[in-house]
VEXRO-768585 format. One line per field, with one value per residue (C-alpha): residue number from 0; x, y, z; residue in one letter. Coordinates in Angstrom, 1 decimal. Example, Ala and Ser with C-alpha at 12.3 -4.5 7.8 and 13.67 -1.06 7.14 Angstrom:
pos = c(0,1)
east = c(12.3,13.7)
north = c(-4.5,-1.1)
up = c(7.8,7.1)
code = c(a,s)
***
This chain:
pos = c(0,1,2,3,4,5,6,7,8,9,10,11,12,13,14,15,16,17,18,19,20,21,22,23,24,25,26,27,28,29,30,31,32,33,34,35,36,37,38,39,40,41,42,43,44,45,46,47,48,49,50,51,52,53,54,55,56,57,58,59,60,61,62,63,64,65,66,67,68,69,70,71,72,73,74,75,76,77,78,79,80,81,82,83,84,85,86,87,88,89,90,91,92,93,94,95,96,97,98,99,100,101,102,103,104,105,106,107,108,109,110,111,112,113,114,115,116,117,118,119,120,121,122,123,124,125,126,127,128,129,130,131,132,133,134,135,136,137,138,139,140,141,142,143,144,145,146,147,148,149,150,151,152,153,154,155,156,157,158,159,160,161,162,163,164,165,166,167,168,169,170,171,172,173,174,175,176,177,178,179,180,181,182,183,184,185,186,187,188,189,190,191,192,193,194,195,196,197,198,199,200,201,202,203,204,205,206,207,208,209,210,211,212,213,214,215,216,217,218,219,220,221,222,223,224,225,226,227,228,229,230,231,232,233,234,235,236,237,238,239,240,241,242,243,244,245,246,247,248,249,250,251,252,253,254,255,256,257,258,259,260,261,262,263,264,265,266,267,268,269,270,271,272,273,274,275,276,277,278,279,280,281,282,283,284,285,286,287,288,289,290,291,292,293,294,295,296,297,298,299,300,301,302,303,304,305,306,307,308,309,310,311,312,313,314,315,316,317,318,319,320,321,322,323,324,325,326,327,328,329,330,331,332,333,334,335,336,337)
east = c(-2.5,0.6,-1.1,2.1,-0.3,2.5,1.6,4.1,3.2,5.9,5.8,1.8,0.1,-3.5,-5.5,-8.5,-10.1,-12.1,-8.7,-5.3,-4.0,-3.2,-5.5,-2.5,1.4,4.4,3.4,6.0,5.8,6.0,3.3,4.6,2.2,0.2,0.7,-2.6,-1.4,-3.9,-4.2,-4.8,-5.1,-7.9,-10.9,-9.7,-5.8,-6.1,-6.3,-9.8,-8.5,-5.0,-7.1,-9.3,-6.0,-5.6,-8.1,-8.8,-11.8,-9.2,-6.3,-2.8,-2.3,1.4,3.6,2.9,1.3,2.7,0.7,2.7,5.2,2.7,2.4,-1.9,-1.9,-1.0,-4.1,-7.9,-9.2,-12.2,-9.6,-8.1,-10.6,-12.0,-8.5,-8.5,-11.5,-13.4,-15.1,-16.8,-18.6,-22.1,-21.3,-23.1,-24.6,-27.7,-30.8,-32.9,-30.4,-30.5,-27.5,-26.2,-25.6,-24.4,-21.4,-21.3,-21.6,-18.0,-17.2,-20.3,-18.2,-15.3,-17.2,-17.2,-19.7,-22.6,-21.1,-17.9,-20.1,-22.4,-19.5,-17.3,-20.5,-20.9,-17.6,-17.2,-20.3,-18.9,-15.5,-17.4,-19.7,-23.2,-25.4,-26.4,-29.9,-29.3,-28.6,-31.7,-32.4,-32.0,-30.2,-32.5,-33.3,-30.0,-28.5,-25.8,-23.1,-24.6,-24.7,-20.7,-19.5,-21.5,-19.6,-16.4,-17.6,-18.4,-14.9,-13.1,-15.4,-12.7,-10.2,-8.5,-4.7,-5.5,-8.3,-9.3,-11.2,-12.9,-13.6,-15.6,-16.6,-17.4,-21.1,-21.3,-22.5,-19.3,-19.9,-20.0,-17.6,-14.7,-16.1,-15.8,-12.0,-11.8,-13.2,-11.0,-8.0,-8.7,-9.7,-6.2,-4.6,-6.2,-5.7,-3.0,-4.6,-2.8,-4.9,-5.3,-7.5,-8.4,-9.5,-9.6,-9.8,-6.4,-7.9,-8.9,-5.6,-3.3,-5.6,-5.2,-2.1,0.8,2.2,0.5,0.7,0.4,-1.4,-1.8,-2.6,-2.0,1.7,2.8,4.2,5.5,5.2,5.9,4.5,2.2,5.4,7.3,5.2,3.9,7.0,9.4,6.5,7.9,6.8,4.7,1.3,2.3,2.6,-0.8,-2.4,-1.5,-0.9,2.7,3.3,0.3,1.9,-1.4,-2.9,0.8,0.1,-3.4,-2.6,-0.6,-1.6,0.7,1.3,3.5,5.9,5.7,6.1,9.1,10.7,10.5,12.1,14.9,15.8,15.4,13.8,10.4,10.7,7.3,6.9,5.6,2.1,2.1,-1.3,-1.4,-1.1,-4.8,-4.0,-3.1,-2.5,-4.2,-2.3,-5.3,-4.7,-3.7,-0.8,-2.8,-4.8,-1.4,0.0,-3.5,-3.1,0.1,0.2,-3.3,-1.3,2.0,4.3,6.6,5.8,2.6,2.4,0.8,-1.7,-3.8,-7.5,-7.1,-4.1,-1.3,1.2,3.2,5.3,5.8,5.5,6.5,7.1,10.5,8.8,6.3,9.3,10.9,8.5,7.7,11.0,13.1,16.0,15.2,16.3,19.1,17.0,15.0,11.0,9.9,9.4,9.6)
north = c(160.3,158.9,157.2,154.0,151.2,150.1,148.4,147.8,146.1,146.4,144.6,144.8,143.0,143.2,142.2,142.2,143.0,139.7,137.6,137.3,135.7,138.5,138.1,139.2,138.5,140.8,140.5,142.2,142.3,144.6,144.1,145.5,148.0,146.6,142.7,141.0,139.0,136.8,136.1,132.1,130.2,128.6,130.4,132.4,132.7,136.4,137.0,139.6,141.1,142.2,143.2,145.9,147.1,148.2,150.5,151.0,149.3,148.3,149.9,148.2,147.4,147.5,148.5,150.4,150.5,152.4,152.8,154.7,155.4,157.3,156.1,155.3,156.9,160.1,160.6,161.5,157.7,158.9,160.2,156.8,155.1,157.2,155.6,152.5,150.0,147.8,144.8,142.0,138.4,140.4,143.0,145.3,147.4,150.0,148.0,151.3,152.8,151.7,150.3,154.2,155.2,152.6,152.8,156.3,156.9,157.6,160.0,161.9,161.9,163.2,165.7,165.2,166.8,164.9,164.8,163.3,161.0,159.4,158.7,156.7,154.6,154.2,152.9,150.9,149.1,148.3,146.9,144.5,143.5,145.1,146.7,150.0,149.0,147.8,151.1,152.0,148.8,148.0,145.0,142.8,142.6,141.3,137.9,137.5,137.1,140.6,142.3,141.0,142.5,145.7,145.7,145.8,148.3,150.7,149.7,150.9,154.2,156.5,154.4,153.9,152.3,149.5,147.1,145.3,142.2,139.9,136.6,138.4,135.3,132.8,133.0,132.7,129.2,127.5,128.2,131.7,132.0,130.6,133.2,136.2,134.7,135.1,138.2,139.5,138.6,140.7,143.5,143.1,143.0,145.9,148.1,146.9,148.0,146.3,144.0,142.4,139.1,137.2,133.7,129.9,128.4,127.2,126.7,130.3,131.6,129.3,130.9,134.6,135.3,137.0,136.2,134.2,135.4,131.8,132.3,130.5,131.8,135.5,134.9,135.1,131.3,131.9,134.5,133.5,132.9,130.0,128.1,128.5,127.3,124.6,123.0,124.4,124.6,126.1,123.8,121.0,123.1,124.4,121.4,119.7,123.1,122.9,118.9,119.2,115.8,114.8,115.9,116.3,117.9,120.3,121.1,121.6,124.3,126.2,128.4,128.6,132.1,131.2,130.1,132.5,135.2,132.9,132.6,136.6,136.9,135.1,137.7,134.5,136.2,135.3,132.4,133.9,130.8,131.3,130.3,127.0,125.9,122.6,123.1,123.2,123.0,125.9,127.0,130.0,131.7,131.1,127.0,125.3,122.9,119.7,120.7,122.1,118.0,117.1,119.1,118.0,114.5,114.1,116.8,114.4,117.7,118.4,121.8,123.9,127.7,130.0,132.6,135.1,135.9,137.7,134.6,137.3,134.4,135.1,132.2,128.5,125.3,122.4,119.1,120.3,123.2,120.9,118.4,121.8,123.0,119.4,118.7,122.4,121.6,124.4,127.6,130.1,132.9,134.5,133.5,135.8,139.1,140.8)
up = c(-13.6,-15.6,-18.6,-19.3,-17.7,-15.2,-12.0,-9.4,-6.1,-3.2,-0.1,-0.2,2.9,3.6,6.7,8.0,11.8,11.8,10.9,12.0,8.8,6.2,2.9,0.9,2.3,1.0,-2.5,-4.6,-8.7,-11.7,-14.7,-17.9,-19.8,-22.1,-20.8,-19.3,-16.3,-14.9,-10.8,-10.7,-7.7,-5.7,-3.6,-0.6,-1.7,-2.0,-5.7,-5.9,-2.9,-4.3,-7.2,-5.3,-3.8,-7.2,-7.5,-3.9,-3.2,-0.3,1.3,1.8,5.5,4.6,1.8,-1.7,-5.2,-8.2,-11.5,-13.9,-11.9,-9.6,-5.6,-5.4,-2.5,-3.8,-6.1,-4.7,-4.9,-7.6,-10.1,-9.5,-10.2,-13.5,-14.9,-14.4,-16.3,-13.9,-14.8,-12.9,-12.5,-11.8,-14.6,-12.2,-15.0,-13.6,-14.6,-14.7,-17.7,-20.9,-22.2,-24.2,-20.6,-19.1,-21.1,-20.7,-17.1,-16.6,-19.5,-18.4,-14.7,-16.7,-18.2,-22.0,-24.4,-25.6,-29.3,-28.0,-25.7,-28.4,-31.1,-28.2,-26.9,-30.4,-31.0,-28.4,-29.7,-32.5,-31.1,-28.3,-32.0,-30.7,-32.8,-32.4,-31.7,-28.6,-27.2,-26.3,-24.2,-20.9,-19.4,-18.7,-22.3,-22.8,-22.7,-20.3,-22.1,-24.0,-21.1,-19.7,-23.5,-22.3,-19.1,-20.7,-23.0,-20.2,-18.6,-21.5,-22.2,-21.0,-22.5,-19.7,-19.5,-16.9,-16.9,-13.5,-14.6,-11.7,-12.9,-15.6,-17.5,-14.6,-14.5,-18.3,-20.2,-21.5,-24.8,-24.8,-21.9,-25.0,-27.3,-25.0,-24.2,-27.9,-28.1,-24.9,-26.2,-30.0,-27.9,-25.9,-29.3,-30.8,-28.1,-25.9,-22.5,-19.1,-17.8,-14.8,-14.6,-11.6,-12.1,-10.8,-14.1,-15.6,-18.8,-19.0,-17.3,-20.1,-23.0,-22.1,-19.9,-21.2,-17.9,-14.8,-10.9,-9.1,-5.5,-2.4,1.2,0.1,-1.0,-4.9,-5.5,-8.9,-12.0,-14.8,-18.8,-19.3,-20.7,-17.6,-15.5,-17.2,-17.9,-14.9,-12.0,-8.6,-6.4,-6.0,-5.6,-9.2,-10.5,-9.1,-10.5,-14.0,-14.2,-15.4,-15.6,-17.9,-20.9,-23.3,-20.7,-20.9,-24.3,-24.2,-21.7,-24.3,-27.6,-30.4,-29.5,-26.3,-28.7,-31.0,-27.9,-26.1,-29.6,-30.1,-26.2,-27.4,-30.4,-32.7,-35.7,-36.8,-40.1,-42.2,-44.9,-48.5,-48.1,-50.1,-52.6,-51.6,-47.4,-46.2,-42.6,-41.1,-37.2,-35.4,-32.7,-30.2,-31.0,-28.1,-28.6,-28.4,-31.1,-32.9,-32.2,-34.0,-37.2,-37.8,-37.2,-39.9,-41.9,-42.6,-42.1,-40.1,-39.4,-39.8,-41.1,-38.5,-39.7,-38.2,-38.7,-41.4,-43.1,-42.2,-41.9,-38.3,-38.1,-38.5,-35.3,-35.7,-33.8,-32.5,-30.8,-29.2,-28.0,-26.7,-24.9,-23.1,-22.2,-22.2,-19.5,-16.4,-17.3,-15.8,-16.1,-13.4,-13.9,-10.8,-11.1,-8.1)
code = c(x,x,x,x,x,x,x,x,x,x,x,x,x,x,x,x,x,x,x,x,x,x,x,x,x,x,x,x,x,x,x,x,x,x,x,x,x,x,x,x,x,x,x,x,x,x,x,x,x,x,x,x,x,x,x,x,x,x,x,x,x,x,x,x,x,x,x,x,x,x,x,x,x,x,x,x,x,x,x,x,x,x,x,x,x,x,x,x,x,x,x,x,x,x,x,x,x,x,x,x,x,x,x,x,x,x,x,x,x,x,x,x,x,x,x,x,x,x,x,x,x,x,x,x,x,x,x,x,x,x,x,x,x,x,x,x,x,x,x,x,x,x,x,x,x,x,x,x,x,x,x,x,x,x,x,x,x,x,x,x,x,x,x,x,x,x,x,x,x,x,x,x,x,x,x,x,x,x,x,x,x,x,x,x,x,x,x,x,x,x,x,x,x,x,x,x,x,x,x,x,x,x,x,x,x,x,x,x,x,x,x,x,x,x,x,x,x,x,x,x,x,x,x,x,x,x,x,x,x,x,x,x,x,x,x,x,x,x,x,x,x,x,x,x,x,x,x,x,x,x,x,x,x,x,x,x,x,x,x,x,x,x,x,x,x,x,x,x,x,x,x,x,x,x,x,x,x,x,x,x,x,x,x,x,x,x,x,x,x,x,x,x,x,x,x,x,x,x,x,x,x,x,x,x,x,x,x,x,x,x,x,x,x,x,x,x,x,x,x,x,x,x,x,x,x,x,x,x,x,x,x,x,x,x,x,x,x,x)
***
């Protein structure tokens, strides 16, 4: 199987015996390698079930799927699904292993020697910020939000190029539902895997998206960056969604790093500031923009450097970013990708 994490849906329907109203409707779109796309809309618009298209859990009743450049259909459906990392709401980890081969089950499938086993679960233990104890417990002696960071461990044991995340986080307390967004999105930028992640939340489609798919009734309303369709929404369903017209409730739907990313579509070249002795307040890219209005209005600047976690400055936003993003005239340029 081709390894570039392209997926390309083409005229993809899906029904079902007991309904005469396709689940999913000619859906058409391209997600870029590396880019985690998030599936947002509300219960029963067809976003889980475009998901297990994917990876076969279900079968298009019309039209095609292409990852890396390869037609699903023309693989055997288990070497499909050794590539591509599956994760969901239940974590669905096997209560009777302990967690060491959980995570390894699939290499074992693949074959690998026990050396090469041990040193990945290892790893990967180290990347979701485990510690090696744990592998020699089961799940149950893990708290949920231990055993979902498992579950994504296990999804990326074969490192595969596409993740398939099912409303991973939803049956998580708040609290640690924001760290393992967090956490998500470091992974993302440490390894650049394509993701794609079905929720309902808008909160938790703004934080992580690269780009947004927009459903209702099994049809793709818009696709677009969290910028786009916060402040250009395609219809009036859009708009309710993401509350376009409450303007704090706009920015708080948008991180720093939208900007940073719309800026860096443009070609306009990054401004990296001298980092200054007296400026204490700095913004993260993870910051949404509410908090980003926040910091600067008690700061008394007009515009805030932008750091990462380790104070690698990436960039500076100020209040004539914020102003843009609110009240950007429509753009020319095509938002759907189909």
């Amino acid at each position: 199987m081709a390894q570039s994490g392209e997926i390309v849906f083409e005229g993809v329907s899906k029904s079902f015996t007991d309904g005469s109203i396709p689940a999913v409707n000619g859906v058409s779109f391209r997600v870029a390698a590396g880019n985690m796309v998030v599936l947002l809309g509300p219960s029963g618009c067809g976003k889980t079930t475009l998901l297990k298209m994917v990876n076969r859990l279900y079968d298009p009743t019309e039209g095609k799927i292409w990852l890396g450049g390869q037609e699903i259909h023309t693989l055997p459906v288990n070497e499909l699904r050794r590539h591509i990392g599956y994760v969901i709401q239940q974590v669905g980890l096997f209560p009777h292993m302990t967690i060491r081969k959980n995570i390894a089950v699939v290499p074992r499938l693949l074959g690998w020697d026990d050396q090469k086993i041990d040193a990945r679960v290892e790893e990967l233990l180290d990347l979701i910020g485990l510690p090696t104890s744990y592998l020699s417990r089961f799940p149950r002696q893990l708290s949920g939000g231990e055993q979902q960071r498992v579950g994504l461990a296990r999804a990326l044991a074969a490192d595969p190029s596409i993740l398939l995340m099912d409303e991973p986080f939803a049956a998580v307390d708040a609290i640690n539902r924001e760290r393992l967004q967090g956490e998500l999105l470091g992974l993302h930028c440490k390894l650049a895997k394509t993701i794609l992640f079905v929720t309902h939340d808008v909160e938790e489609a703004f934080r992580l998206a690269d780009k947004i798919i927009v459903m209702r009734a099994g049809k793709v309303v818009q696709y677009g960056t969290p910028i786009e369709i916060v402040t250009h929404p395609a219809d009036a369903f859009v708009e309710d969604l993401v509350g376009s017209n409450n303007l704090l409730r706009r920015l708080s739907l948008v991180n720093v790093q939208s900007i940073l990313k719309a800026r860096e579509e443009m070609g306009i070249p990054a401004v990296l500031p001298e980092a200054d002795a007296e400026e204490t307040a700095v913004l993260r890219p993870e910051d949404d923009l509410r908090s980003a209005l926040s910091l600067l209005l008690s700061s008394g600047r007009d515009t805030l450097r932008v750091e990462n976690a380790s104070g690698i400055p990436l960039g500076e936003v100020g209040f004539s970013d914020l102003r843009s993003m609110l009240f950007a005239a429509p753009s020319s340029k095509k938002k759907n990708c189909q």
